[in-house]
C-alpha positions in Angstrom: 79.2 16.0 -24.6 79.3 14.7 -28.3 80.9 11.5 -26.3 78.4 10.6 -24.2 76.0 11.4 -26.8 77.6 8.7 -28.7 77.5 6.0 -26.1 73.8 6.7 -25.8 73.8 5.9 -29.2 75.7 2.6 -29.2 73.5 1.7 -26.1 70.3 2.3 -27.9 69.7 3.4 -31.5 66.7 5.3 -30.6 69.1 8.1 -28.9 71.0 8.7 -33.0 68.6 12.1 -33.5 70.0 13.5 -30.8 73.5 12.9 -32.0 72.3 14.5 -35.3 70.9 17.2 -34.2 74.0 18.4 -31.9 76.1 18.2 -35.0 73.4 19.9 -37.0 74.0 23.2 -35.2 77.6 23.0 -36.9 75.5 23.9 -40.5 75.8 27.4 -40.1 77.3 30.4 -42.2 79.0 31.6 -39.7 83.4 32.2 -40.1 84.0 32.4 -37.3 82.2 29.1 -35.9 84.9 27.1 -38.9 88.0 29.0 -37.3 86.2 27.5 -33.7 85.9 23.9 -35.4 89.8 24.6 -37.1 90.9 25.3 -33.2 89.3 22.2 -31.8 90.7 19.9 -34.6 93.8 21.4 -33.6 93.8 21.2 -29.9 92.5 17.5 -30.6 94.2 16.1 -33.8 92.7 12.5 -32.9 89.2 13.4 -32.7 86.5 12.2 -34.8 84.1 14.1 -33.2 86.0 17.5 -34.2 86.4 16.3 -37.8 82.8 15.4 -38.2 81.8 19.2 -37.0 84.0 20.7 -39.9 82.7 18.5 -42.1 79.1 19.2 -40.9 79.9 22.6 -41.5 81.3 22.0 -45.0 78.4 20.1 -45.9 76.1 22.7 -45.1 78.0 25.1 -47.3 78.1 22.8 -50.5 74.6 23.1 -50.2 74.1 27.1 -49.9 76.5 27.0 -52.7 74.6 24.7 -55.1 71.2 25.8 -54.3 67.9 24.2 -54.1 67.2 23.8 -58.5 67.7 21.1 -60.4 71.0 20.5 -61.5 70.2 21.5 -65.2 69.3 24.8 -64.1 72.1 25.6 -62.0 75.2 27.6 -63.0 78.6 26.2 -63.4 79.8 28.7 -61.0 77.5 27.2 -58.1 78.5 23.8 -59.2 82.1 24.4 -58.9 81.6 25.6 -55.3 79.6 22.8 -54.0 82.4 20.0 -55.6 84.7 22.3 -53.5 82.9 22.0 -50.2 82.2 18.4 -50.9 85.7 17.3 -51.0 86.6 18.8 -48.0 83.8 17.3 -46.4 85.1 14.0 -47.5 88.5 14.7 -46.1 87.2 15.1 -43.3 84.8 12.3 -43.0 87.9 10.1 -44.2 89.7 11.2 -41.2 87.2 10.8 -38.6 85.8 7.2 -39.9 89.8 6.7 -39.5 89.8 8.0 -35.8 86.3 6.0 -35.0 84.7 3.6 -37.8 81.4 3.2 -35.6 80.8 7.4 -35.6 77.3 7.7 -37.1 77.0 10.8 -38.0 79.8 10.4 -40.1 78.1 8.1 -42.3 75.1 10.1 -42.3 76.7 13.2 -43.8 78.8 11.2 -46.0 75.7 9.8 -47.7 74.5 12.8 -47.6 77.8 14.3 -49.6 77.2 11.5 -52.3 73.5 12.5 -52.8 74.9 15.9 -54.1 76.9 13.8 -57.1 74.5 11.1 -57.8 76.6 8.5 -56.4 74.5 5.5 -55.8 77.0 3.1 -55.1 79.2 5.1 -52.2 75.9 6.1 -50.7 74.6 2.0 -51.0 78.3 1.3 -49.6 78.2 3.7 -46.9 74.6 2.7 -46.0 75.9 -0.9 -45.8 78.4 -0.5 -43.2 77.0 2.2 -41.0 73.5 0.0 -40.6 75.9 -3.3 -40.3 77.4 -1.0 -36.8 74.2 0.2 -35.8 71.2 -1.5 -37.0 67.7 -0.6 -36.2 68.9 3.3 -37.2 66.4 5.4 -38.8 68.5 8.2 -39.9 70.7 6.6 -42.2 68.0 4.5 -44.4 66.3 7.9 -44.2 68.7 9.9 -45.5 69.8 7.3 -48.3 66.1 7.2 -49.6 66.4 10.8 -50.3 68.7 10.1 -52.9 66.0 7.3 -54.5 63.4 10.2 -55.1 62.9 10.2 -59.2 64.0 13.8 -59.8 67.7 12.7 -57.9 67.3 9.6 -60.4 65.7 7.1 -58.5 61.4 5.8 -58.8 59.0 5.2 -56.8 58.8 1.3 -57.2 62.5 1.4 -55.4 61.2 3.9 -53.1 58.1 1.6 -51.9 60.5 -1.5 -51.7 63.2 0.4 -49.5 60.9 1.3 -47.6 59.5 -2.4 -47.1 62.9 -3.3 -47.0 63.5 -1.1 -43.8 60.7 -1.5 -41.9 61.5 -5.1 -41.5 64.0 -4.0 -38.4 60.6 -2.3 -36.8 61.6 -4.2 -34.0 64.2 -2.5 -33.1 63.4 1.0 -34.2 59.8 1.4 -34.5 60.1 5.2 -36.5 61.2 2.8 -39.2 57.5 2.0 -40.6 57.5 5.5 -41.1 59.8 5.0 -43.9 57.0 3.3 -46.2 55.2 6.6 -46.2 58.5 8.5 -48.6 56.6 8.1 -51.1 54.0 10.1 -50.4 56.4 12.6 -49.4 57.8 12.9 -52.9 54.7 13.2 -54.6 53.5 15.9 -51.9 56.9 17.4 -52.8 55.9 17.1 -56.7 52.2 18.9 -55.8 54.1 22.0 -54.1 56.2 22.6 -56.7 53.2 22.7 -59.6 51.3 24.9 -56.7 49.0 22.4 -55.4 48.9 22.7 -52.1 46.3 21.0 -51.2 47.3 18.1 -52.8 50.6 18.3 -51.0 48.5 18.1 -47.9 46.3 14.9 -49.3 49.8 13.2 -50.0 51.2 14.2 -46.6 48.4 12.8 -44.4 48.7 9.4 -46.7 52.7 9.6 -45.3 51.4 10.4 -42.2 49.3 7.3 -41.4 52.6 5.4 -41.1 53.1 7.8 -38.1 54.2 11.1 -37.1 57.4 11.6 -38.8 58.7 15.3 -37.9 59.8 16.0 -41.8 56.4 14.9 -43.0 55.0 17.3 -40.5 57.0 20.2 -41.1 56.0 20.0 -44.8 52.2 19.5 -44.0 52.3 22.5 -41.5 54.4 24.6 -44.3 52.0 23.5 -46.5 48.7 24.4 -44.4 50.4 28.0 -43.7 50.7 28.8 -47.5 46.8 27.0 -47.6 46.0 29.9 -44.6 45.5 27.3 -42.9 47.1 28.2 -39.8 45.4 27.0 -36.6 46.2 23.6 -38.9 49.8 24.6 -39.2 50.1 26.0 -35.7 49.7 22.2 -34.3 52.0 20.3 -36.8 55.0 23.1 -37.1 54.7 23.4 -32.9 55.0 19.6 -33.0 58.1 19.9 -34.9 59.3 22.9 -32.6 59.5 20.7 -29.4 60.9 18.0 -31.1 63.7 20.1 -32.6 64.0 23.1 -31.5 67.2 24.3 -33.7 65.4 23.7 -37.1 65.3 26.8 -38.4 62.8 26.1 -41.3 60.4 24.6 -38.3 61.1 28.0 -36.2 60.2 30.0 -39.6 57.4 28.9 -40.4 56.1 28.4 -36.5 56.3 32.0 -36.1 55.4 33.5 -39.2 52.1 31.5 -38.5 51.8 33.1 -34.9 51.7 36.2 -36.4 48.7 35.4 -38.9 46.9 34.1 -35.8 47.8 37.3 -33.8 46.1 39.1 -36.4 42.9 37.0 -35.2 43.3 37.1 -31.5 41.9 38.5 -29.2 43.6 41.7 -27.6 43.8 40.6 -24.6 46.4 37.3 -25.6 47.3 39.1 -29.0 50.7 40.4 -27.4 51.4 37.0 -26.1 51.1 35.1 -29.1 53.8 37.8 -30.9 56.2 37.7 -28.2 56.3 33.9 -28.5 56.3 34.5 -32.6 59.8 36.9 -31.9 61.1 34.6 -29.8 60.8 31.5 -32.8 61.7 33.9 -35.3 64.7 35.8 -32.9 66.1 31.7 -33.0 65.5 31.4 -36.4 67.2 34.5 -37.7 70.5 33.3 -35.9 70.4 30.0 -37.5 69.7 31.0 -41.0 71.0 34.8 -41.0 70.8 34.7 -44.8 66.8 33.8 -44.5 65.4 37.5 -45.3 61.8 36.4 -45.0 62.5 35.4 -41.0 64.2 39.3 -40.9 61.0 40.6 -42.5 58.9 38.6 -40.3 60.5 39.6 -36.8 59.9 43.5 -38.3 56.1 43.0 -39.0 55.6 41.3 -35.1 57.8 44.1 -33.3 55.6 46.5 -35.1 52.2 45.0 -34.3 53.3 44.6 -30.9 54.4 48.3 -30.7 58.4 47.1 -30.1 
């Protein structure tokens, strides 16, 4: 599977979110998915593919172990575990650019691995040669401009000329324009966290005028559902549902929202729209088991649908 997916890469750029998203479903706390990843690496010492899921799944948990604050206020302790994760990631991303130097979602993830130290110049290096392999790709400019947000060290006047900068391969990957609307993205980002939500929003439909970019629609619809928004959020978050329907943060906030709008239905669709809420949430709770407002969320549905 993960081969053909590949080919349908290297035959088209277009087809790389699909790649991405098959090796997103490794990013799971799960121990016994990693001792299914260790078998698979060991049945198949020479593929990349394998490698790439391990370090997908390592990735992930560097993450959960740092946490989502800035790096002043996070403990040692966290910081320790997320260098850990990290260089095993890197291990295996070594070994499977080793087995296959064209694998993109190598490079994506190890950008991604360099964001978490600040490294500019791996992630710039990285960058260089997965784009050289497969240009016209959205996701890796995309995930590299993360890392030139101010609060990860970067500004917005590099921010604005990446962006340019990117776009200029349109041709060959239209979703690149949307990369000029980043900026925006970061300064919605900047409103949510001083609370203005509404803000956020104004910032996100500026982003959005470069075109509908599923991460710019997530964040409006999240931001619309905190606004109470929610026929608002319904449309952007189910947008992001049918695009990717194993983001967990998308299936969150999609049914949490169906809920608030069961509350305004009418009886005679009211169950409907909380079955379909369960369902979203039922999907969510398996990818982020951790996620205690998704297990809080599937007990208020079941109990206004009588479950």
């Amino acid at each position: 599977m993960f081969g053909q997916l590949a080919a349908d890469v290297a035959s088209d750029v277009r087809h790389e979110s699909r790649l991405l998203d098959a090796f997103a479903a490794f990013a799971r706390d799960e121990p016994a998915l990693l001792e299914g990843i260790d078998a698979w690496i060991a049945a198949r010492p020479q593929s990349a593919h394998a490698r790439v899921a391990r370090a997908s799944y390592h990735y992930a948990t560097a993450w959960r172990r740092r946490g989502y604050r800035y790096i002043r206020d996070t403990p040692e302790e966290n910081i320790r575990g997320m260098e850990e994760f990290s260089r095993k990631a890197i291990t295996d991303l070594t070994a499977a650019l080793e087995r296959d130097t064209t694998h993109l979602a190598a490079y994506d993830i190890l950008i991604g691995v360099t964001r978490l130290f600040g490294s500019h110049e791996l992630a710039l290096r990285a960058l260089t040669r997965g784009t050289a392999i497969h240009r016209g790709s959205y996701v890796l400019p995309a995930r590299f401009l993360s890392m030139l947000w101010p609060r990860w060290g970067g500004t917005e006047a590099v921010m604005i000329e990446f962006g340019e900068r990117a776009a200029r391969d349109a041709g060959i990957n239209p979703r690149l324009v949307t990369l000029r609307g980043a900026v925006h993205q970061n300064r919605a980002y900047d409103s949510t966290l001083a609370g203005n939500d509404a803000g956020a929003v104004r910032e996100l439909n500026k982003a959005l005028a470069f075109g509908p970019e599923r991460s710019y629609l997530l964040d409006r619809g999240k931001a619309y559902y905190r606004l109470g928004a929610y026929e608002y959020a319904f449309t952007d978050l189910r947008t992001v549902v049918i695009e990717q329907s194993q983001n967990g943060e998308a299936l969150e906030y999609y049914g949490r929202t169906l809920i608030e709008l069961a509350t305004r239905a009418r009886p005679a669709i009211r169950s409907t729209i909380l079955d379909r809420a369960i369902e979203s949430l039922t999907l969510a709770a398996y990818l982020t088991p951790a996620n205690t407002r998704v297990s809080a969320a599937i007990v208020r549905a079941r109990r206004m649908a009588g479950k």
